[in-house]
N, C-alpha and C positions, 0 to 999 in steps of 0.2 A: 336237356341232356343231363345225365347223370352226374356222377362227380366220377364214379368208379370206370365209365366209358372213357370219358376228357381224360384221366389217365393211361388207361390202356393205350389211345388214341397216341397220346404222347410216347409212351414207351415204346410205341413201333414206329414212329416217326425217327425216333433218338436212332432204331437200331438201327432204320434202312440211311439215316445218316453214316453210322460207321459202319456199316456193311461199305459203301461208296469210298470213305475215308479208307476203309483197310483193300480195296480192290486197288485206287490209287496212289497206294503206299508199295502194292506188290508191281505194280506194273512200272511203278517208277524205279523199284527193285532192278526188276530183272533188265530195262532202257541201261542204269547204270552197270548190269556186269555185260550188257553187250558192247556200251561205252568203253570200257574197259577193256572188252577182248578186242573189238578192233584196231587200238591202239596198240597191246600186244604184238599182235598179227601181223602190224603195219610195223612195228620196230623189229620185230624180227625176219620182214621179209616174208610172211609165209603166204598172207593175201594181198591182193587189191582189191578187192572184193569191200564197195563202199557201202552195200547193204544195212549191215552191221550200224554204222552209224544213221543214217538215216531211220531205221526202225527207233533205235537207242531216243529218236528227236520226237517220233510222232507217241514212244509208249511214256517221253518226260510230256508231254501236250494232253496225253492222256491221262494221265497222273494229277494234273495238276487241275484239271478239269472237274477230277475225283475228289479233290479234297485236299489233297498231299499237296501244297502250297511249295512249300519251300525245295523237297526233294525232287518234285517234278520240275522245277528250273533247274534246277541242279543237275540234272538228268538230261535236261535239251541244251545245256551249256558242255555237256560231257560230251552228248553225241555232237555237237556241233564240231567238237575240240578233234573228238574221234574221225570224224568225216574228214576236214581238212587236213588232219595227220596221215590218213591213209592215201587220202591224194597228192599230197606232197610228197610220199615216201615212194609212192610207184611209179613217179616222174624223175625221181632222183633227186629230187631236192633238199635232201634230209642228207646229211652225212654219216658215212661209215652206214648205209641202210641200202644194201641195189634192190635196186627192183628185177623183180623177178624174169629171169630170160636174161640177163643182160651181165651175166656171169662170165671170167674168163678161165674155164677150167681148162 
């Protein structure tokens, strides 16, 4: 094997490493603003819709799978936080938050 192959070789290795790194970087992204809007959602009444957190868990699992170590826990500890927020909050268990329907207009 060459010298000038064994490098190339390397260089594409390096890149399909942070190709994976930056794919798990984005999907732990986008887990944390869906983490996020659930939680929203869920404080101001507008979903119950537990979706939102659950995706938020499986794209921090996939994140962290990627490469993104630290964000993708971060991201399955958001959506975890998001999930049980939104459940609590459309049970009524959350103060000053009704769930939705159960308004006395």
């Amino acid at each position: 094997m060459d010298r000038d192959e064994s490098q190339a070789n390397h260089g594409e290795e390096k890149g399909k490493k942070q190709a994976r790194r930056l794919g798990g970087v984005l999907s732990s992204v986008l887990g944390l603003l869906l983490g996020l809007g659930g939680i929203v959602g869920g404080f101001l009444g507008l979903t119950e819709d537990v979706s939102t957190g659950a995706l938020a868990i499986v794209l921090g699992v996939l994140g962290y799978y990627l490469g993104a170590r630290r964000l993708g826990a971060a991201t399955v500890v958001l959506g975890t936080v998001a999930l049980f927020f939104v459940v609590a909050a459309s049970t009524g268990l959350i103060p000053g938050v009704t769930p939705l329907g159960h308004g006395y207009d």
